[in-house]
TIKEMAR-805482 format. One record per residue: x, y, z of N, C-alpha, C, O, CB in turn. Coordinates in steps of 0.001 Angstrom, whole numbers, padded with zeros to 6 digits, always signed. Atoms other than C-alpha are relative to their C-alpha. Glycine has a CB too. Layout:
XYZXYZXYZXYZXYZ
...
This chain:
-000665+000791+001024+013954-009800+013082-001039-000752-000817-001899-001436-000263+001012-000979+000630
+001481+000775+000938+011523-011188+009915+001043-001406+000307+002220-001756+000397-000499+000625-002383
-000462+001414+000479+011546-014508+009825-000456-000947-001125-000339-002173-001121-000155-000720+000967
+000315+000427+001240+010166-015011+006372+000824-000364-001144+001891+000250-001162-000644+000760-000357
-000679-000167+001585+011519-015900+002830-000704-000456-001187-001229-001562-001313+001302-000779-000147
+000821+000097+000779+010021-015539+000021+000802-000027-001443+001418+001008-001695-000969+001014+000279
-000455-000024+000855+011367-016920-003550-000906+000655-001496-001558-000106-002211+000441-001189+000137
+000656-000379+001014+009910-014498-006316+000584+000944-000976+001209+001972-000715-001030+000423+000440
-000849-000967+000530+010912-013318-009551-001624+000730-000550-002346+001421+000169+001445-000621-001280
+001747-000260+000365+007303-012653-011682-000600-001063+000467-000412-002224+000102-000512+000119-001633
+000837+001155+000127+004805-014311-010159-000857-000472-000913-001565+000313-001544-000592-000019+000770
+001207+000084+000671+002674-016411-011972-000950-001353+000634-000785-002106+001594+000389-000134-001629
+000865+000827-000841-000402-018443-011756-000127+000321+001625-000360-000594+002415+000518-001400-000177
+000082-000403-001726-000496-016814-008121+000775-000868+000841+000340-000765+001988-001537-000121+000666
-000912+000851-000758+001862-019101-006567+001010+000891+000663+001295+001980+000164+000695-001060-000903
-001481-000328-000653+004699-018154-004553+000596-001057+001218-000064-001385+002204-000117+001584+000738
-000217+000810-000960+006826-020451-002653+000409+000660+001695+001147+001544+002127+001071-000832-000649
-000155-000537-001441+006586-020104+000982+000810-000768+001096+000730-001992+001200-001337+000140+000550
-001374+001117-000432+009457-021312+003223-000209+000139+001889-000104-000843+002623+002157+000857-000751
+000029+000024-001571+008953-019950+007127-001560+001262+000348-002367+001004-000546+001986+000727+000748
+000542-001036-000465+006564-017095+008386-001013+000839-000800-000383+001896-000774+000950+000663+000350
+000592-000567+000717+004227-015500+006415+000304+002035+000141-000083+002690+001110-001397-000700+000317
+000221-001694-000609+004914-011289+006184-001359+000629+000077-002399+000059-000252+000757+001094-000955
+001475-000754-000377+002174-008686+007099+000264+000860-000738+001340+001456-000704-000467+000541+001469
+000715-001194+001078+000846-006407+004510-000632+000984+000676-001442+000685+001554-001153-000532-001008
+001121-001301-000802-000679-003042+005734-000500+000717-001573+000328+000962-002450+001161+001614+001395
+000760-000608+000859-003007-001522+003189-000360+001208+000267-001500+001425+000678-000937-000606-000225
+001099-001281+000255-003604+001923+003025-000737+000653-000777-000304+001429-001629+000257+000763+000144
+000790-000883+000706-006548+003170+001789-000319+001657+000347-000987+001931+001344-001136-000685+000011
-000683-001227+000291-005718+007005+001052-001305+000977-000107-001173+002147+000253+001005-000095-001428
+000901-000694+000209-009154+008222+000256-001168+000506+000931-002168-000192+000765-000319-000511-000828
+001271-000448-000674-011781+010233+002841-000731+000685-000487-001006+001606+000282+000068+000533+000962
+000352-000287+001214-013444+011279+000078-001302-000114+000662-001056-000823+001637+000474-000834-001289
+001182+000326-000027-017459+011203+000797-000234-000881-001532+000492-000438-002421-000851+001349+000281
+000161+000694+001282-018692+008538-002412+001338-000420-000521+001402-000755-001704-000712+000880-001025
-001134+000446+000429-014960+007647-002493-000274-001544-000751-001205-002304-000485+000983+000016+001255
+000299+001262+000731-014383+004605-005041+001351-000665-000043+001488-001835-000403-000647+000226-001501
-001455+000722-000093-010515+004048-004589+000047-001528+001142+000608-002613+000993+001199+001382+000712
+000072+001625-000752-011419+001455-001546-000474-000791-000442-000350-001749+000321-000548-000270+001082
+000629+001023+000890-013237-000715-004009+001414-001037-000138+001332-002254+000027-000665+000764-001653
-001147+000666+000299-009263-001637-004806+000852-000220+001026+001907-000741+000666+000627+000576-000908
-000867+000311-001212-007653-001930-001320-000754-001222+000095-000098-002249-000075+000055+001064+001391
+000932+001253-000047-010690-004539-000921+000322-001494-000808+000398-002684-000503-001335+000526-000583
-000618+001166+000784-009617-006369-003705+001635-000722+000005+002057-001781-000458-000200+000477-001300
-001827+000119-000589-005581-006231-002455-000348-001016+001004+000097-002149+000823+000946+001669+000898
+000109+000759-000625-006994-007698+000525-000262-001183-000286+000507-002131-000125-000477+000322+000549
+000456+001458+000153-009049-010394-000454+001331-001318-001013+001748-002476-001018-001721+000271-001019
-001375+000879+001325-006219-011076-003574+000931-000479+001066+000922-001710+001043+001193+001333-001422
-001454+000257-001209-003152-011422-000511-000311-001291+000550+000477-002236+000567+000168+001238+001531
-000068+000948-001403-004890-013677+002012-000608-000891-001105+000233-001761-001330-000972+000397+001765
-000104+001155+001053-006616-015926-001042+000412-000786+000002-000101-001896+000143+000319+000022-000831
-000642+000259+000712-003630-016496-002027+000721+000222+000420+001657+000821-000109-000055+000190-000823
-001093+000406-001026-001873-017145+000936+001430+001045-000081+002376+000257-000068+000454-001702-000377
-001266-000566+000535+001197-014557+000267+000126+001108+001433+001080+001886+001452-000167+000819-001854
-000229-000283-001353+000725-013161+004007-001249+000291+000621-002375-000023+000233+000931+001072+000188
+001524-000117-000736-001560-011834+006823-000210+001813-001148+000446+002254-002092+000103+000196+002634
+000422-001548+000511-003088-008084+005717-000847+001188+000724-002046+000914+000779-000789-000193-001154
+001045-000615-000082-004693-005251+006987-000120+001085-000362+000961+001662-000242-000347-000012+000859
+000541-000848+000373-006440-002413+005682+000264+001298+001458-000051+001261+002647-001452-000622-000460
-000476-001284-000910-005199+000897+007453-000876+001434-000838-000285+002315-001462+002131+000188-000083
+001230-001095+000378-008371+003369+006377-000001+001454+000573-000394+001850+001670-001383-000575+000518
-000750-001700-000004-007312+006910+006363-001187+001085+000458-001055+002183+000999+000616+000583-001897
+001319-000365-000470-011449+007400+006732-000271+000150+001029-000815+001146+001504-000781-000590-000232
+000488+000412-001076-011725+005723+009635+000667+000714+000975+000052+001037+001991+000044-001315+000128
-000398-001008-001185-009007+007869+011588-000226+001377-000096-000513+001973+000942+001356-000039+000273
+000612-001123+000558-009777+010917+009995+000836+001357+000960+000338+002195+001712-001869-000166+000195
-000907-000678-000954-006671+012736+011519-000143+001496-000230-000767+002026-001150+001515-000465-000181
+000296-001575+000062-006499+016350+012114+001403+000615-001181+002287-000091-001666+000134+000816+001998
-001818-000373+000596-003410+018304+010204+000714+000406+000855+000553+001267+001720+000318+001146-001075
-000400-000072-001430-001000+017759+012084+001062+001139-000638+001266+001408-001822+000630-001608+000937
-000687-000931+000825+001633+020670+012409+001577-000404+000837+002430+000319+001352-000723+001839+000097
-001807+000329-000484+004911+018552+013579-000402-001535-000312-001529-002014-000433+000751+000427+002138
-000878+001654-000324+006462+014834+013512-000574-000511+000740-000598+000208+001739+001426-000176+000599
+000167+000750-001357+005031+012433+015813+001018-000291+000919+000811-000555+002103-000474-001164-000200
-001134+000421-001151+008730+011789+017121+000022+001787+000930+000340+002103+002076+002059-000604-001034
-000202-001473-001079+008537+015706+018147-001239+000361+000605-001217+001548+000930+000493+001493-000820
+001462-000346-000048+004800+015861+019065-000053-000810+001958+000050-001919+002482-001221-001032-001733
+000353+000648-001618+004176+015811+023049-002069-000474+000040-003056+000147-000355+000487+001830+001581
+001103+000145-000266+001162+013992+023958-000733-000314-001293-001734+000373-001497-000389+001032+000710
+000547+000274+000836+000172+012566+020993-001028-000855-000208-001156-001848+000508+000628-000128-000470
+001286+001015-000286-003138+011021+019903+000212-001653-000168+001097-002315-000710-001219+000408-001112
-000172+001568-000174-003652+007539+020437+000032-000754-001258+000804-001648-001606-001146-000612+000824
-000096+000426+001503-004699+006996+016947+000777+000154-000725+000724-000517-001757-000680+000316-000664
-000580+000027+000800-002047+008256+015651+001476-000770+000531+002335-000879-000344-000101+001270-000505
-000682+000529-000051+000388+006516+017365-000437-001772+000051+000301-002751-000057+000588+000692+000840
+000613+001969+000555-001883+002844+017031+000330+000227-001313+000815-000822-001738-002107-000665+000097
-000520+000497+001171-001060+003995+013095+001474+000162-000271+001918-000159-001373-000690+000555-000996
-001129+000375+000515+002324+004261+013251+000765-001078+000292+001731-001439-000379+000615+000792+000092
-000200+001170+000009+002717+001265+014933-000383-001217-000664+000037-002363-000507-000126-000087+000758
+000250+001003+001148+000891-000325+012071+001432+000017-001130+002328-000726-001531-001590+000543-000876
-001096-000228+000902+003057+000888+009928+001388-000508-000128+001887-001110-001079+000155+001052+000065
-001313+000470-000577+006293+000264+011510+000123-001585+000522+001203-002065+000868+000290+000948+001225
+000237+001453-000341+005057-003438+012379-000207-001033-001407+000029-002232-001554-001420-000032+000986
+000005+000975+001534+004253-004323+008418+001428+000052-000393+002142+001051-000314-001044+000697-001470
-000950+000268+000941+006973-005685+006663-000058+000373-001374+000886+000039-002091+000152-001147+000012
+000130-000137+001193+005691-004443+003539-001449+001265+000232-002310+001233+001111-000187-001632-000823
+001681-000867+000376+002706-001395+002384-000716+000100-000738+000018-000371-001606-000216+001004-000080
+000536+000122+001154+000433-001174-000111-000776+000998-000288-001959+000826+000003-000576-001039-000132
+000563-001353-000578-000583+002300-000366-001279+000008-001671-000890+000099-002835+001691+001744+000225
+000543-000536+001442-004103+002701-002946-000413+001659+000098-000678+002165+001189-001511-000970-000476
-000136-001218-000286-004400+006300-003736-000984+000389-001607-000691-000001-002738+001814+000516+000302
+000188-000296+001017-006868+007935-005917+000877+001344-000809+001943+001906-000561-001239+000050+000158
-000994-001243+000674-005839+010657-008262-000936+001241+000158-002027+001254-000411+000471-000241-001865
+001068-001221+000212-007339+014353-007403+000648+001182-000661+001614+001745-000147-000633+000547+001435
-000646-000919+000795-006477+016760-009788+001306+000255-000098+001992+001210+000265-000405+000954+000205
-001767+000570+000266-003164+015427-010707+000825+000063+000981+001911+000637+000900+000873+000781-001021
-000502+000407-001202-002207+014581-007639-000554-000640+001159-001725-001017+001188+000409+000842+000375
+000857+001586-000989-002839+012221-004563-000387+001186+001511+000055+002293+001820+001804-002073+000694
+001228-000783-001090-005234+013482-001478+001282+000327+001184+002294-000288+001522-001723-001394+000799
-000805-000226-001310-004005+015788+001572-000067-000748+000914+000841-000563+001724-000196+001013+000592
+000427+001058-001279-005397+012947+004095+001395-000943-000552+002127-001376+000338-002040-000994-000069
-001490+000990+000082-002241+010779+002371+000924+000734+000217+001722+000253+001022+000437-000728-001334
-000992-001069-000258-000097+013466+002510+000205+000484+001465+001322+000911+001756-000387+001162-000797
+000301-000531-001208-000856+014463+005830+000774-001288+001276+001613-001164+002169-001891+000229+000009
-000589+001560-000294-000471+010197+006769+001433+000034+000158+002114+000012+001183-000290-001096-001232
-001243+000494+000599+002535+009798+005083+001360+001407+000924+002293+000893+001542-000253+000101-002250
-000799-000429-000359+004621+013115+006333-000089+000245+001686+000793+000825+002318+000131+000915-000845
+000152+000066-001614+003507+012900+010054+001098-001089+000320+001595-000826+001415-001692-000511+000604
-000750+000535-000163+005977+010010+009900+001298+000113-000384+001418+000896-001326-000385-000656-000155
-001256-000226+000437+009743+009770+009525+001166-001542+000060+001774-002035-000891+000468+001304+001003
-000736+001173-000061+011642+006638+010983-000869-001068-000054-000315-002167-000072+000814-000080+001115
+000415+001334+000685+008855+004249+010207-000140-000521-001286-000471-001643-001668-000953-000220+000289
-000068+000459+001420+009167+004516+006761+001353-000208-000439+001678-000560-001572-000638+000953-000924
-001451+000033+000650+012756+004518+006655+000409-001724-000431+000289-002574+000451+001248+000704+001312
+000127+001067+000511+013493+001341+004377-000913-000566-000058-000569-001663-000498+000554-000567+000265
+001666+001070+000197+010015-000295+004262-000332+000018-001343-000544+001097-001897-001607+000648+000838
+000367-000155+001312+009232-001340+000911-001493+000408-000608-002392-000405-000394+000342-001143-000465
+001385-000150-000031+006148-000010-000141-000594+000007-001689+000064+000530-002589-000319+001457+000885
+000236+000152+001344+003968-000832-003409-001154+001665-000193-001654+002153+000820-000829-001863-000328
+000940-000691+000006+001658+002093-004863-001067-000240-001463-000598-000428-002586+000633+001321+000227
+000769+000498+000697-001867+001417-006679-000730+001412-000331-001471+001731+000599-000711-001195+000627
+001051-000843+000191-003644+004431-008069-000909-000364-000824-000986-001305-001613+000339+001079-000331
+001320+000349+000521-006929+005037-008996-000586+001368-000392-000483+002366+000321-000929-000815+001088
+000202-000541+000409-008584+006899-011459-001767-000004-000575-002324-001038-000943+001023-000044-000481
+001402+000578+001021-012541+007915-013020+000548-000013-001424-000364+000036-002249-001565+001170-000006
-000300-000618+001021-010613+008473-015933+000608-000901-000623+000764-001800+000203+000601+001092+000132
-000656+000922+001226-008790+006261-019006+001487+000097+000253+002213-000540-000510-000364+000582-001671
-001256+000748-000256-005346+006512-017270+000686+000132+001131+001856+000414+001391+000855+000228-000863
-000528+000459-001157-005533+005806-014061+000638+000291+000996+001158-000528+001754+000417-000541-000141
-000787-000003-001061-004058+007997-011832+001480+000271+000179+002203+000525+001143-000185-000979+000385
-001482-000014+000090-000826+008040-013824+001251+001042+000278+002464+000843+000217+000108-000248-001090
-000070-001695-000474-000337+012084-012708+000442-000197+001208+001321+000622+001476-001449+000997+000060
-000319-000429-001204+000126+011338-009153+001260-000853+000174+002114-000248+000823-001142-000147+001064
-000977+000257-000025+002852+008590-009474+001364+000911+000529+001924+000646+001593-000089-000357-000994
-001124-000538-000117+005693+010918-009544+000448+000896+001307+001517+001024+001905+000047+000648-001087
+000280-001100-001817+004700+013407-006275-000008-000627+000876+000515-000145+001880-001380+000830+000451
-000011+000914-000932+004040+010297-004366+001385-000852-000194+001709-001096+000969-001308-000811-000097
-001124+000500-000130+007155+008589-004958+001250+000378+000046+002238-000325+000264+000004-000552-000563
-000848-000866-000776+009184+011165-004384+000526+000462+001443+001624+000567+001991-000323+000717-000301
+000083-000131-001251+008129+012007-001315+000243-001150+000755+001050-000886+001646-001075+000482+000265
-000408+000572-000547+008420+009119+000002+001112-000243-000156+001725-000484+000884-000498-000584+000083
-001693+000115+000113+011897+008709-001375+000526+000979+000976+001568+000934+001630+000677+000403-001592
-001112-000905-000555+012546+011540+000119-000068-000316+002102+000784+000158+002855-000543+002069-000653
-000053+000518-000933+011660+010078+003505+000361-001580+000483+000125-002225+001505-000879+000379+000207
-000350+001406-000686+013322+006704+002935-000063-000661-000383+000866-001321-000849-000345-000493+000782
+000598+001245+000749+010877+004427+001739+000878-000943-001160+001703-000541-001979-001245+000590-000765
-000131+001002+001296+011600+001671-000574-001124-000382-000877-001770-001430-000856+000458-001280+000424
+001282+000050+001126+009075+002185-003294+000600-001470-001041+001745-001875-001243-000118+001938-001192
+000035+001120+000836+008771-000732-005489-000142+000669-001432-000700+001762-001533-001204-001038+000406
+000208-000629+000892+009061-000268-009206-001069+000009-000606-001612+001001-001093+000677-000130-000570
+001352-000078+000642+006000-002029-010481-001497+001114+000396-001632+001915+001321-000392-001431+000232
+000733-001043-000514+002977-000183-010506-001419-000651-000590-001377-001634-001329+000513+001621-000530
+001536+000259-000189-001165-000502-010543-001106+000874+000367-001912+001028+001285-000122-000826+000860
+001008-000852+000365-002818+001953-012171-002023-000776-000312-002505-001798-000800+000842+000656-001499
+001612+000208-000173-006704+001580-012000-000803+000679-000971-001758+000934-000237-000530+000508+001358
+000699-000689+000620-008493+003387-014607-001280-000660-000224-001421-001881-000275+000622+000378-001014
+001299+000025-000186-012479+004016-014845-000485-001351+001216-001036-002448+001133-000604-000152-001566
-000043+000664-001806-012492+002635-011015-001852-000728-000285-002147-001918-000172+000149+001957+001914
+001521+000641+000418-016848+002429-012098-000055-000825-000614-001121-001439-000560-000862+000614-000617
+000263+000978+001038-016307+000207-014506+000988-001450+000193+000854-002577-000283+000305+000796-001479
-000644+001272-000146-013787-002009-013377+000320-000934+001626+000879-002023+001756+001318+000365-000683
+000361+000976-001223-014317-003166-009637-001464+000767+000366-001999+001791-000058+001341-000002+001491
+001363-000086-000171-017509-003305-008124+000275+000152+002059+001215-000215+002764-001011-001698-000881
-000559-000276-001180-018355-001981-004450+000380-000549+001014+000460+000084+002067-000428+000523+000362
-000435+000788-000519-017079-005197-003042+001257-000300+000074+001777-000981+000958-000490-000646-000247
-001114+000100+000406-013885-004828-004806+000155-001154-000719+001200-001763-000493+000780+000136+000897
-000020+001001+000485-014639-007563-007005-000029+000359-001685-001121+000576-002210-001059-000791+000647
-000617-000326+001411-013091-006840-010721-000677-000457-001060-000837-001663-001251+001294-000504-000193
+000975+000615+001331-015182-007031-013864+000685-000617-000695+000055-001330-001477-000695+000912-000976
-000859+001157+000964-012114-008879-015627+000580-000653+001101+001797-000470+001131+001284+000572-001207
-000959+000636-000987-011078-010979-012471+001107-000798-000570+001976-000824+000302-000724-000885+000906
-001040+000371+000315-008481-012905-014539+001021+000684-000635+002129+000167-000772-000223-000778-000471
-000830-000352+000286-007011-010250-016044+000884+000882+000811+002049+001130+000501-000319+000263-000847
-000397-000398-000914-006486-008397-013008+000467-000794+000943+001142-000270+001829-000669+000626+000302
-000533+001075-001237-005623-011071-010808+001619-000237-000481+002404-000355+000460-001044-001799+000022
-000713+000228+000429-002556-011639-013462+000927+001600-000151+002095+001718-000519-000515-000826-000950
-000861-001286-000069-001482-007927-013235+000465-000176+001571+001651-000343+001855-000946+001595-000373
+000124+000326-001292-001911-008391-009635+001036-000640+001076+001464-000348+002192-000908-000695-000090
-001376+001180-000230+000666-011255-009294+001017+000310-000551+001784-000645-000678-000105-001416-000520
-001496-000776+000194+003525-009266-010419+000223+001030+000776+001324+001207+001298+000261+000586-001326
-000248-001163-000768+002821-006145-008677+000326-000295+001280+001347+000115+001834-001035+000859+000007
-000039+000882-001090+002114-008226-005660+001492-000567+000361+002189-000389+001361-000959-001134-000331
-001415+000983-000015+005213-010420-006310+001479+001069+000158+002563+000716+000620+000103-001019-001803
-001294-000680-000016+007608-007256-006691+000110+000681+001651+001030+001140+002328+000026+001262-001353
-000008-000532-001587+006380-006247-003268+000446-000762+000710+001204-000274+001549-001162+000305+000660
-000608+000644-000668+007218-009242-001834+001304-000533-000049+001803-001236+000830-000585-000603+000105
-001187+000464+000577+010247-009885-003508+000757+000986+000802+001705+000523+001437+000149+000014-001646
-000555-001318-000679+011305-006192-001923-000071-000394+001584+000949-000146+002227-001019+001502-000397
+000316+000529-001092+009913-007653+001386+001190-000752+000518+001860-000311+001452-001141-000747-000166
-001014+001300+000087+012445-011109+001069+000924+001072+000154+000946+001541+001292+000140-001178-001467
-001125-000774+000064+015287-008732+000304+000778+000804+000797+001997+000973+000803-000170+000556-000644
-000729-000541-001052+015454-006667+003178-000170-001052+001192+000608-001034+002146-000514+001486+000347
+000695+001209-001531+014148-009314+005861+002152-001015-000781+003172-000659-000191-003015-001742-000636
-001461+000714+000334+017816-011529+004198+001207+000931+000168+002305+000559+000582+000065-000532-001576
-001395-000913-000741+020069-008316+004706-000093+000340+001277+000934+000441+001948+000311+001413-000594
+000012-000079-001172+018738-007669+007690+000512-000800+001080+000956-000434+002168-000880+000121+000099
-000562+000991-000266+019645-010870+008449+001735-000213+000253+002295-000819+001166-000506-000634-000919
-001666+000246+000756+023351-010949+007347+000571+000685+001240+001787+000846+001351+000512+000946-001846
């Protein structure tokens, strides 16, 4: 049972009023890419969230497990790896996701794909935000539609806003620290805010 509530319509100025519990953010970064540059912007999700107090967070690195392809469900899968059931208990433990995803030839990487359909009842209702990332002048805006499908079609509660990234080189640095930090920080706090607003929403019906 959440025990959060969160009053948000657009955030601004980064504020949000906070009333009980803080929710947990899970970040996935989507890219095992060798010279990948999309985690530059999960980095900056992170640091932007906990800042700016709007919950706990963690980074769920798609690198770091570096799963095999799997060829069933984890609910039908005997003997399954440990890692992959420590990530679906991430998953299924955030109240909210934040999936960044670069764009590879108009469309988002098999390592997310691979993530994302190995699961089934942990995504069912979970609101999840998506951030792509692009080397290119628009960001990624190609994979939108394949990725939010799919997850529709497993459930999810995709959020509407969105946080496209274009020329990823030029606009965070490999700290994840944004060459316009105020103007991104102010995109940031809406996208942010619609996630948590999606967050509040089911945590109060759930409630009821």
């Amino acid at each position: 049972m959440l025990t959060f509530y969160y009053l948000t319509d657009i955030v601004t100025n980064n504020q949000i009023k906070q009333y009980h519990n803080m929710p947990h953010i899970a970040i996935i970064s989507a890219s095992v890419r060798t010279g990948r540059k999309s985690h530059r912007v999960a980095l900056y999700f992170k640091n932007y969230i906990e800042t700016n107090k709007i919950g706990t967070v963690e980074i769920i690195d798609l690198n770091e497990y570096q799963f095999p392809v799997f060829s069933e469900r984890l609910q039908y899968t005997k003997d399954p790896l440990p890692k992959l059931v420590e990530y679906a208990n991430k998953i299924k433990a955030a109240d909210g996701v934040l999936i960044v995803t670069p764009e590879y030839n108009g469309g988002y990487p098999a390592a997310l794909k691979n993530a994302t359909d190995v699961l089934y009842e942990e995504w069912h209702r979970k609101p999840v935000a998506i951030s792509t990332v692009s080397n290119g002048p628009w960001g990624g805006a190609q994979v939108i539609t394949s990725i939010q499908f799919s997850l529709w079609k497993i459930r999810a509660w995709t959020v509407p806003a969105l946080f496209p990234v274009p020329m990823i080189d030029k606009s965070f640095d490999e700290n994840g620290i944004p060459a316009d930090k105020e103007a991104v920080d102010k995109r940031a706090s809406v996208f942010v805010g619609e996630l948590v607003w999606c967050m509040s929403a089911k945590g109060k019906m759930e409630q009821q």
